[in-house]
C-alpha positions in Angstrom: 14.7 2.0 -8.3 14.9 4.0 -11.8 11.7 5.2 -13.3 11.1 2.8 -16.5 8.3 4.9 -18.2 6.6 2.5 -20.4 4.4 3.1 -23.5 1.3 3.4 -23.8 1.9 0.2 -26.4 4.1 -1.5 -23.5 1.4 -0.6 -20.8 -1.6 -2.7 -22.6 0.2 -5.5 -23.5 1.7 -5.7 -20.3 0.3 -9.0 -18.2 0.0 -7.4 -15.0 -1.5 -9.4 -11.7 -3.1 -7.9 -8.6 -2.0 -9.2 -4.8 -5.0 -8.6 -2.9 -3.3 -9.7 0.3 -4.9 -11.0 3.7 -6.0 -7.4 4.8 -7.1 -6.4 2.0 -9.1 -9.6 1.2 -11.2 -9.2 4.2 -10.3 -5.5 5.9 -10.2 -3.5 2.8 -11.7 -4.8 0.0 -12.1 -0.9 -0.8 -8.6 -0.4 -1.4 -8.2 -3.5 -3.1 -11.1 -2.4 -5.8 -9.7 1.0 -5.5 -6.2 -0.3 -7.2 -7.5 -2.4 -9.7 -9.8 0.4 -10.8 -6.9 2.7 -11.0 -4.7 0.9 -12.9 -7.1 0.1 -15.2 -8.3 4.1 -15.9 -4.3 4.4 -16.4 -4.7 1.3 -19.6 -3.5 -1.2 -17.3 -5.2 -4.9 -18.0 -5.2 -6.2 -14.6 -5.8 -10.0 -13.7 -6.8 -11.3 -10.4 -5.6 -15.1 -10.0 -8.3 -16.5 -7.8 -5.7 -19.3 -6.0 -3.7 -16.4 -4.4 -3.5 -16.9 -0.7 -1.3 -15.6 2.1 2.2 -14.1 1.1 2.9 -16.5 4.5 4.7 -13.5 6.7 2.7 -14.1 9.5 4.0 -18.0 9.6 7.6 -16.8 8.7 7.8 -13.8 11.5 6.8 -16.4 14.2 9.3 -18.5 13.3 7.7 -21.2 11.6 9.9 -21.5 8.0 9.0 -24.6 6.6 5.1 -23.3 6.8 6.3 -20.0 5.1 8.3 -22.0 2.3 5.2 -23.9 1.3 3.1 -20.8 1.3 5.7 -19.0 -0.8 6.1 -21.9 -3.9 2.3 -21.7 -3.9 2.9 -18.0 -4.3 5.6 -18.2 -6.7 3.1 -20.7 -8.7 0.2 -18.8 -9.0 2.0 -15.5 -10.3 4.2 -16.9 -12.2 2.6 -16.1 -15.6 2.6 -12.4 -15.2 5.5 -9.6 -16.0 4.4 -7.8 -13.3 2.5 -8.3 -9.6 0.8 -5.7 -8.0 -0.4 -5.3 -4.4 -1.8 -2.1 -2.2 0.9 -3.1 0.5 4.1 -2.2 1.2 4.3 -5.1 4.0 3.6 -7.9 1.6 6.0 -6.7 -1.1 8.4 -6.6 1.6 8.1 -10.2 2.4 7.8 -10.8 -1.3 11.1 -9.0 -2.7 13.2 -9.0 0.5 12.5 -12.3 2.4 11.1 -14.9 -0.6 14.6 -15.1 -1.9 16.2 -16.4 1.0 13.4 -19.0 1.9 15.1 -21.4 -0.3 18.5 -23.0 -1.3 21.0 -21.0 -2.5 21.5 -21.6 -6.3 18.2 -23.8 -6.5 15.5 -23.0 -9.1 13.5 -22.4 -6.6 15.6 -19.3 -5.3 15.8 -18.2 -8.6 12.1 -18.5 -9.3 11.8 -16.6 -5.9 14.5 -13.6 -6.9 12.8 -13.3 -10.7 9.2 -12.6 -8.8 10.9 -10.4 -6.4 12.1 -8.3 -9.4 8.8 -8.3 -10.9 6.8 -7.4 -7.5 5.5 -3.7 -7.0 3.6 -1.6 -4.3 1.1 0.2 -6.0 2.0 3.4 -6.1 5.7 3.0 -6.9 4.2 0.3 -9.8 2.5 3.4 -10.6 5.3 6.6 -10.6 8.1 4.4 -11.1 7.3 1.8 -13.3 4.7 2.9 -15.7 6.3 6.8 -15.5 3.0 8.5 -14.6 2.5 11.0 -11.6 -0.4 12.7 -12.7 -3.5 9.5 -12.5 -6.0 12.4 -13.5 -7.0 12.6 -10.2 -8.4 16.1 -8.4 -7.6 16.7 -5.1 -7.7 20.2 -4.3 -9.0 21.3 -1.2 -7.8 18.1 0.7 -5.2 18.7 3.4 -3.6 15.2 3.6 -0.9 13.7 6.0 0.9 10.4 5.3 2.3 7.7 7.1 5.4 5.9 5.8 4.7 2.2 7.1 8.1 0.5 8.0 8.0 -2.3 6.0 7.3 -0.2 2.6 9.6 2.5 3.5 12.4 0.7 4.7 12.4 -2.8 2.3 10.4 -1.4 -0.5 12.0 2.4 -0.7 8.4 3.7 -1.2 7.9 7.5 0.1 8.5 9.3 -3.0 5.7 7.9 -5.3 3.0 8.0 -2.8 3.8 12.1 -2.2 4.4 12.7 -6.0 0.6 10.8 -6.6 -1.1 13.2 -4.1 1.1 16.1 -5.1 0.1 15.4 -9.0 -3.8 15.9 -7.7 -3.4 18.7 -6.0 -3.5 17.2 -2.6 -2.2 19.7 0.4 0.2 17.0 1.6 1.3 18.1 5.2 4.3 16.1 6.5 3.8 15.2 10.5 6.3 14.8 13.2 7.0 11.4 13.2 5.6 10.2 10.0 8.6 7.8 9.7 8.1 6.1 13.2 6.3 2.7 13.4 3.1 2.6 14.2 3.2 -0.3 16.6 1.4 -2.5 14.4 3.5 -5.1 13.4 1.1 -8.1 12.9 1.9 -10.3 15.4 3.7 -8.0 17.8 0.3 -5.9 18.3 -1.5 -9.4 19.2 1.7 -10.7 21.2 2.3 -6.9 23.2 -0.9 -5.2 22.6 0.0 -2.8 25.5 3.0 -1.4 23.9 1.5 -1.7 20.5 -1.7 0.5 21.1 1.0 3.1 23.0 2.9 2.6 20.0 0.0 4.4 18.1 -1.1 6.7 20.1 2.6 8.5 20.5 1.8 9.4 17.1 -1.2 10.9 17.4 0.4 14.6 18.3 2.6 14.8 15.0 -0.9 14.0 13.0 -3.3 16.1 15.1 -0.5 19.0 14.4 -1.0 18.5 10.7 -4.4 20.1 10.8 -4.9 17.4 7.5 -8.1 15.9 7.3 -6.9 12.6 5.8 -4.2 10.6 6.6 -3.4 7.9 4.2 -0.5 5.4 3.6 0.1 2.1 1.5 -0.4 -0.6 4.6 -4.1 -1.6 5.7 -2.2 -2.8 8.5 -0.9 0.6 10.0 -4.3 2.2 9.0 -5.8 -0.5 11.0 -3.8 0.5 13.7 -4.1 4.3 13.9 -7.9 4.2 12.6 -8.2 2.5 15.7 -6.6 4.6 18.5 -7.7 8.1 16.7 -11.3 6.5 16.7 -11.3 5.5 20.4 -9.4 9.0 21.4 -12.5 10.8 19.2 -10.8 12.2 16.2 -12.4 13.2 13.6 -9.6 12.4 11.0 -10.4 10.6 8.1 -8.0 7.0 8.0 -8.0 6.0 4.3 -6.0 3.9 1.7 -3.9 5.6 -0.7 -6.0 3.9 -3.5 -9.1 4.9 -2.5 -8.2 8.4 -1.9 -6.4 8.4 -5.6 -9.7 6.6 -7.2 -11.5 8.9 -5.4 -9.9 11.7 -6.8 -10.7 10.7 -10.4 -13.8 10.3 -9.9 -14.0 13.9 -8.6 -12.2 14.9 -11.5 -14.5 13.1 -14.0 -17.7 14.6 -12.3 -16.3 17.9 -11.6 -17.9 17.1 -8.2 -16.4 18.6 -4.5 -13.5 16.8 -3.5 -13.4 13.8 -1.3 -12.2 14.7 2.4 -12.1 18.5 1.4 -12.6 20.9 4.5 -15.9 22.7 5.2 -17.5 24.4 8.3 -16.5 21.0 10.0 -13.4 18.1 10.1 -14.0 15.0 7.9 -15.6 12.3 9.5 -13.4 9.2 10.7 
């Protein structure tokens, strides 16, 4: 999409709703703090309706529509007040923007309820960059060598893989591209539970591109890929740190507001995982 640049006028009036999602809810309630917090330095007023559920991809994936349907008018319901929705997941969005749309009839208010949300549904970072114009979140950075993973759902349904590198690159981040930083990471929700053989292989071929990096941080958008490779690179040892791009962002402005030693930075030994 275009960058829209709003106003610091637009950006206060704007009514602007966060989308925990299920990962984030009870995996990463981090990065979900993480995002509100940074919007919010940036003069964002961020609401969090307390009847959001599911986005219902898990019940859609295997199959089971009408489930997903129901799930998605609850969705459509609860976030319908806002101009804007905001979540810390590219996955999510996807099934937001890409699949809501075709849950219902063609031509029904339903489908067009489901294509205006769509529209109005953001990962965080291109919400960020792209929609309220801002690369630099007064975040500092320097000193971190970070690598990150383009999560397949983000990349290739939401676009996202410019604003998350022009975030990092605004806060002086050294962001280190890997071999294979476009290849799944064999999460896939219910594949990894369904094929957890291939799934955890998956992972772990991807473990030599991030090694190679020498970054001590690798980040993305998804909880679920982080899951994933925090996972492997734990059980193999590593000592790379597996983080959120939120929480290294809000991280980074606190370092900037405290003039403190950056977050992940390098010293006589790797960053913990």
């Amino acid at each position: 999409m275009g960058r829209v640049g709003h106003t610091r006028e637009d950006v206060v009036t704007l009514k602007v709703a966060l989308f925990a999602t299920c990962l984030g809810d009870q995996l990463f309630p981090d990065a979900v703090v993480a995002a509100v917090r940074l919007l919010r330095s940036l003069g964002v007023d961020v609401a969090f309706p307390e009847r959001q559920t599911c986005c219902g991809q898990p019940a859609f994936n295997a199959g089971h529509h009408d489930e997903a349907r129901a799930i998605a008018r609850h969705h459509l319901e609860v976030f319908a007040p806002f101009d804007h929705v905001v979540l810390p997941s590219g996955s999510c969005g996807a099934m937001v923007r890409s699949h809501y749309p075709h849950l219902f009839d063609e031509g029904s208010p339903e489908a067009a309820a489901a294509a205006d949300l769509a529209e109005r549904t953001f990962e965080l970072t291109t919400f960020v960059s792209e929609v309220l114009g801002v690369d630099d979140v007064g975040a500092d950075l320097r000193g971190v060598s970070v690598t990150y993973h383009d999560s397949c759902h983000a990349m290739r349904f939401m676009g996202v893989g410019d604003a998350p590198r022009r975030l990092l690159r605004a806060a002086g981040a050294d962001l280190i591209e890997a071999v294979g930083h476009d290849v799944c990471c064999g999460f896939g929700g219910l594949f990894a539970v369904k094929m957890p053989e291939i799934s955890a292989a998956m992972a772990r071929a991807k473990h030599a591109g991030i090694h190679a990096t020498g970054a001590s941080v690798l980040t993305s958008t998804d909880a679920g890929c982080l899951m994933q490779l925090a996972g492997t690179l734990r059980r193999e040892g590593a000592t790379v740190r597996v983080t959120h791009v939120a929480e290294l962002l809000w991280e980074g402005v606190q370092r900037a507001r405290a003039g403190a030693r950056a977050p992940g930075a390098r010293s006589a030994s790797p960053a913990g995982g």
